[in-house]
N, C-alpha and C positions, 0 to 999 in steps of 0.2 A: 717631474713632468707628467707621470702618470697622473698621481691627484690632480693634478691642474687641468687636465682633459678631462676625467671624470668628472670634475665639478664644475666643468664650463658644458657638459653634458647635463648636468643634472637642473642649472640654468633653465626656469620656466619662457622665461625669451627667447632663449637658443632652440628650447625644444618648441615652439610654438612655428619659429623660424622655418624649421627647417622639416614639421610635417608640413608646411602650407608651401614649401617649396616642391615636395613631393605631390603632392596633390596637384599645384600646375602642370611640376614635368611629366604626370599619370596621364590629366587631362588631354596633355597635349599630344602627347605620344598617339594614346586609344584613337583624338579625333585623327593624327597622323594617318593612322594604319584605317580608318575609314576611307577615308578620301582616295587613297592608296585601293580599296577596293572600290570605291565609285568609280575613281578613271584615275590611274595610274599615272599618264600620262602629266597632270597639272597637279598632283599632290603635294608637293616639292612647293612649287611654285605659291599654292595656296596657301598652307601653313605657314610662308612667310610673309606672306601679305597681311594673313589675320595678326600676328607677331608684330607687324610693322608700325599697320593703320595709319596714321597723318604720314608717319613716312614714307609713306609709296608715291608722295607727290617730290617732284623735284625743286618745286621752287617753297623757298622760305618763307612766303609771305602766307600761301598757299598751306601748307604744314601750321602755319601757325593761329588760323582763322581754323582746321580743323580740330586741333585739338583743341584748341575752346569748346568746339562742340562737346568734343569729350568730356571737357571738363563740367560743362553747364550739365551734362547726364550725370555726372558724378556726386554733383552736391544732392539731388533729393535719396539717391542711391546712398550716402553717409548718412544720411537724416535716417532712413528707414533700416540700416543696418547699426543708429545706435539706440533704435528704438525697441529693438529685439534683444539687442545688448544688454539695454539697463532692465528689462525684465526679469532676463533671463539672469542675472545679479543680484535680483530680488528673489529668486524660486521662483520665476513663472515664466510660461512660453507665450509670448504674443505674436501666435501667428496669426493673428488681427491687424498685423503691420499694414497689412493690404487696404482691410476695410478703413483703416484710421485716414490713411493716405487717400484713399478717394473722396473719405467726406473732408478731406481739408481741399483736396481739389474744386469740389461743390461749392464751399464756403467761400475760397480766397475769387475762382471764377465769379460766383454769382453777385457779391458784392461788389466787384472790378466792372462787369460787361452788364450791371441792372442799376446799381445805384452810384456806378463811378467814383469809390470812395478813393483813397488816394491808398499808396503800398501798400504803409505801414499799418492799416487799420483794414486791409485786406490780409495780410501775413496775418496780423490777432486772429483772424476770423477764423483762418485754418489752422491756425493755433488750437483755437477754443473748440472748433468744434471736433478735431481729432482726440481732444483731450476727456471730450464729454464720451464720446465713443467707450475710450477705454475705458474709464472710469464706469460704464454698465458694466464691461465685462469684470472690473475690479470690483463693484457692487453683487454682484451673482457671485462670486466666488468668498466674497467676505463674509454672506446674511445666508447664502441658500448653498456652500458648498459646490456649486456648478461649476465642474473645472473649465479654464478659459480659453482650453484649445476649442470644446466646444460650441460656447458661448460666443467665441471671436468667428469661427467661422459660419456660424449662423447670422455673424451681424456682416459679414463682409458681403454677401451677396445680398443681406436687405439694404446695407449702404450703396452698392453700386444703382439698384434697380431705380433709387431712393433721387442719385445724385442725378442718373439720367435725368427723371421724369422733373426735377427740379430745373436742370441745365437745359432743357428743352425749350424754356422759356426766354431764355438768351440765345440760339442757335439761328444760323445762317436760313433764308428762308428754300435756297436752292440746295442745300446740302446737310449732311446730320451732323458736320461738327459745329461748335458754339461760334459767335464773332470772333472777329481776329482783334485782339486785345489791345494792340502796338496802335491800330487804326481807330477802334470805338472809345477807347478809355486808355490814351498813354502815361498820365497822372497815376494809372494804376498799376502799370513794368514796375519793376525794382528798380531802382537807378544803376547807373553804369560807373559814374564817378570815377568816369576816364579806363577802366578797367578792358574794357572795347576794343581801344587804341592799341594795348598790346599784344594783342591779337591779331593784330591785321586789320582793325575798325568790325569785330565780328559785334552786331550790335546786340545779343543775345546773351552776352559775357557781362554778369551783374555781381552786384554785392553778395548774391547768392551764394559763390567758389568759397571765399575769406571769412563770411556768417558760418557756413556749415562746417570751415576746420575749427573756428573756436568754440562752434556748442561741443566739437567734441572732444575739445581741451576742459571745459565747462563740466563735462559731464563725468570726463574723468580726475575732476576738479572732487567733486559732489560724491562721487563713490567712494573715493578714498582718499580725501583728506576732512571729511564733513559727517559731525555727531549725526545726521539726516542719512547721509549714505549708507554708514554704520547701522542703522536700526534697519533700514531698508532691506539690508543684505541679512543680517540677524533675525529678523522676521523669515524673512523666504529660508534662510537654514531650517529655523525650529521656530515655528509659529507660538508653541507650547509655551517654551524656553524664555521670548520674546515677553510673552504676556507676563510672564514668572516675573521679570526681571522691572515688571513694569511700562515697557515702550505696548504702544497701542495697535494689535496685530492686527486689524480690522483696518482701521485708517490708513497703515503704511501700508497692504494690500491695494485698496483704492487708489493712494496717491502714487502710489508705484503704476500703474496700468495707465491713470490718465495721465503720469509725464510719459511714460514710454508712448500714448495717444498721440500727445502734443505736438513732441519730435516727428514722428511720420505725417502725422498732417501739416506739417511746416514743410516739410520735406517737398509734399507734393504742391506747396507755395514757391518753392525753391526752383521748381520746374515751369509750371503753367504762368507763373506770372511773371519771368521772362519773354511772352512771347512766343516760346522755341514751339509752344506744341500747342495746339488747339485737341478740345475735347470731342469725342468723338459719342452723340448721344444714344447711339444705339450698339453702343459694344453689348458682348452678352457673356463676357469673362472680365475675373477682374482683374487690372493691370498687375502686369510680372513684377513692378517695382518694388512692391513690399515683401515678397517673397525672395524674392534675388539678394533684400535686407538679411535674412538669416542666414545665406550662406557666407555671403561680407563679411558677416556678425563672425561667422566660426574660421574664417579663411584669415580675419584678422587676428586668431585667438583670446577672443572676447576681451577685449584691450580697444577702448575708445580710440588712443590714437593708432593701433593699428590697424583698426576698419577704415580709416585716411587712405591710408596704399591698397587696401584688399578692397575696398568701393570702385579707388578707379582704375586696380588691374581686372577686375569685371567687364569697367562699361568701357576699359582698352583694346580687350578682346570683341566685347561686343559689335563696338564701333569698326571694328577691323573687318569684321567678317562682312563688311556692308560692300568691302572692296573685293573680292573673293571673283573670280568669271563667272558670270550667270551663265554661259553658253556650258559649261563643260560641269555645275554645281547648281542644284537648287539654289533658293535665297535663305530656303530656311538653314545651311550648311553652319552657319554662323551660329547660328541660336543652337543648336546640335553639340558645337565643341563647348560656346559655353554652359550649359547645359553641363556635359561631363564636368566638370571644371567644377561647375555648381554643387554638383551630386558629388563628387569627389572631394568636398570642402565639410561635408558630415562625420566622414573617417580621423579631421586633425584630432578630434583627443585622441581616435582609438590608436591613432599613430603614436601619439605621446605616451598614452597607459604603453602601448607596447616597446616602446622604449627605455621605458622606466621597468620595464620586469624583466629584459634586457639586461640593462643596466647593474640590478639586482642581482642576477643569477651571474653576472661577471664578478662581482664585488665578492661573493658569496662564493666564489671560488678561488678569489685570491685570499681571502681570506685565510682558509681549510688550507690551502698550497703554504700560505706563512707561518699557521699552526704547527703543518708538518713538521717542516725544515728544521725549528730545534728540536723538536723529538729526535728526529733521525740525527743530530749532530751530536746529542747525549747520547743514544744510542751507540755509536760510533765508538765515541771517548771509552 
């Protein structure tokens, strides 16, 4: 029985489980004990709300047009936390998720609300152009050594400035966000394909949900069962190694950056060309979506299907805190616990390493303990 718990310990899924389990109950506690110092009085009350979300409503119909919304926040949220993922699988950090994601917002928008092309050939567009993104910063890093943390975040803020001054050209004449998409160009929504209906008729709820679990069945298709994934990941261990062995370290560099590109600017097709959100042209930060993708990325324990459940226990907290009292809580109260949650989702490996030397130093002492015991029985005799 012993071995059989140490080696359901020692379980990379178990342990991946059960730092990300910690990391919510830290999360949630710290945001606990804040609120608890804001106003004691509603603390209780709030933390279960944000826990709740769709279910703080009492009617069913009602709970279930809400969490569609949840869910429609969910899919570009997956896209962008498996776009961190497969980078970061290959040896590289794209924290360019952000910027990849605004110009796929630019591209799938501007093709939808300028030239009215139809879904599918607005998705490519934000395809293509989150792909091209990456793929600069995979090209600097391949030819000129420029690492791609810095490179992605030099390009995140020229994409946003980039996608405003582009989306300005489609935008409302009375207000700074772009046309409403559903009204100027419905040819351009994702289709719903009845998927609406089980929601309550929430008409926001598209092909969207169902595309973005299987890119990320797709992807963990591609990392590990595919000669392509294999070099992918063997490049980012030992670029050196890779070359030695023949596979093309330069190339799988680039093509690694522009698919991890692709996925975040699909992502943020995943989102806009639902309808659910119009662009907003004079932001002057760039959207938390691709950033909220890395901690997804580590809160699922870098497992494509596990960024599935850690995307939308993010955007279930998120969407929770929207219920919170504004009389007795700021609005920002929400964004604060996830937040913790978020920042708390950096520590699963360190949870794991400590686990495992943990683990180690038990092992390592029954060991010496089983050593002993026949000395001392020879001893005895």
């Amino acid at each position: 029985m012993k071995q059989q718990k140490t080696s359901l310990l020692r379980n990379n899924a178990v342990q991946t489980l059960l730092a990300s389990l910690l990391c919510i109950l830290l999360g949630l506690l710290i945001g606990y004990i804040a609120l608890l110092l804001i106003n004691p009085a509603g603390a209780s009350e709030a933390i279960t709300t944000i826990i709740k979300n769709f279910m703080t409503y009492s009617k069913p119909a009602t709970q279930l047009k809400n969490l569609g919304n949840t869910l429609v926040k969910t899919a570009p949220l997956l896209m962008c936390s498996l776009s961190v993922l497969f980078a970061y699988k290959a040896g590289l950090f794209n924290i360019g998720a952000a910027g990849q994601y605004v110009v796929g917002a630019g591209a799938g928008l501007y093709c939808a609300l300028a030239w009215q092309l139809p879904w599918y050939l607005c998705l490519l567009a934000s395809i293509l152009a989150g792909a091209a993104l990456g793929a600069v910063s995979g090209l600097l890093k391949a030819y000129c050594n420029v690492n791609e943390v810095i490179s992605c975040i030099m390009l995140n803020w020229i994409s946003l400035y980039a996608v405003n001054t582009l989306l300005n050209l489609v935008k409302e004449e009375t207000s700074p966000y772009t046309l409403n998409l559903l009204n100027t160009s419905p040819g351009s929504a994702l289709p719903s394909l009845g998927l609406g209906a089980l929601f309550s008729g929430n008409k926001y709820v598209t092909i969207a949900i169902p595309l973005s679990v299987l890119v990320a069945v797709a992807v963990w298709v591609l990392l590990e069962k595919t000669k392509l994934g294999y070099e992918l990941k063997a490049t980012g261990c030992n670029k050196f190694a890779a070359q030695y062995c023949g596979m093309q370290e330069k190339k799988n560099t680039i093509l690694t950056m522009a698919i991890a590109g692709g996925l975040a600017g699909m992502g943020a097709a995943l989102l806009f060309l639902t309808g659910f959100e119009q662009w907003q042209c004079t932001q002057s930060s760039v959207p938390g979506m691709g950033f909220n993708g890395i901690a997804a990325a580590f809160l699922g324990g870098l497992n494509p299907l596990g960024t599935i459940l850690s995307s939308y226990f993010i955007q279930h907290i998120t969407n929770g805190g929207a219920y919170v009292d504004k009389t007795m809580y700021s609005a920002q109260i929400s964004d604060f616990i996830s937040a913790l949650i978020i920042y708390l989702c950096g520590f699963v490996l360190f949870f794991k390493f400590t686990l495992n030397r943990w683990l180690d130093r038990r092992d390592e002492k029954r060991t010496k303990a089983a050593q002993a015991d026949p000395q001392k029985g020879g001893m005895a005799e």
